[in-house]
N, C-alpha and C positions, 0 to 999 in steps of 0.2 A: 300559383306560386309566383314568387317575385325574387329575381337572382340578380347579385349583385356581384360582378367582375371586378376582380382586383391585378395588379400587374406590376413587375420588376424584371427590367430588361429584359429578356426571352423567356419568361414565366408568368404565367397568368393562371389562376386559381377563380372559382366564383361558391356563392355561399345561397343559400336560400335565407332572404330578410328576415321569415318569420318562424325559422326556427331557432328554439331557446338560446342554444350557445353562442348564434349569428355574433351578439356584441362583442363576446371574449373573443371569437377568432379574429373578427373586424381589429381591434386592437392590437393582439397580437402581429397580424398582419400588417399594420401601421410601425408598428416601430419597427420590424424588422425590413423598412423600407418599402413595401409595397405602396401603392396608391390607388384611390377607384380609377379605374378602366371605364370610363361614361354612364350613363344614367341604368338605373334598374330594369331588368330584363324582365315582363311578365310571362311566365310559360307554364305549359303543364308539366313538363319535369325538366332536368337537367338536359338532356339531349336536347331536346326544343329550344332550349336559352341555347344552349351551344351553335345551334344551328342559325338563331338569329345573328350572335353575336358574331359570328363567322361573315355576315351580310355588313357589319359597319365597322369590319377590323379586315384593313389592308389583307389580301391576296397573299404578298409571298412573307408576312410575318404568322398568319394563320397557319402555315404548312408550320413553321417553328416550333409553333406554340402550343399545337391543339393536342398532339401525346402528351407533354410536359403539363398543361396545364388540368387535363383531363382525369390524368391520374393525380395529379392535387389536388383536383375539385374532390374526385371519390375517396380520396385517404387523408385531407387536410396537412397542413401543412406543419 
């Protein structure tokens, strides 16, 4: 799988590229101000991106971010 971070001020959300609705929420997501958060994550699942992304996303914005963004990744935004 291949996961793609998205982010606005102390939220961040990430999507799987290659499921169906990826584009509608990619968009969605774009206008309501978000932006990609760095290049595509490949992982086995969600946790595992999380855990990378956690390795090139600053220390004490990670503590921030990672409930907020976590439970956005699983219920969409």
């Amino acid at each position: 799988m291949v996961f793609q971070f998205f982010r606005l001020k102390d939220q961040f959300t990430c999507f799987n590229v290659n499921e169906k609705n990826y584009e509608i929420h990619k968009k969605n997501l774009l206008k309501r101000g978000f932006s990609f958060d760095g290049e595509p994550i490949k992982a086995s699942n969600i946790e595992e991106a999380l855990n990378k992304y956690k390795l090139i996303t600053p220390d004490n914005k990670m503590k921030e971010y990672t409930k907020i963004g976590l439970i956005a990744g699983f219920f969409g935004i």
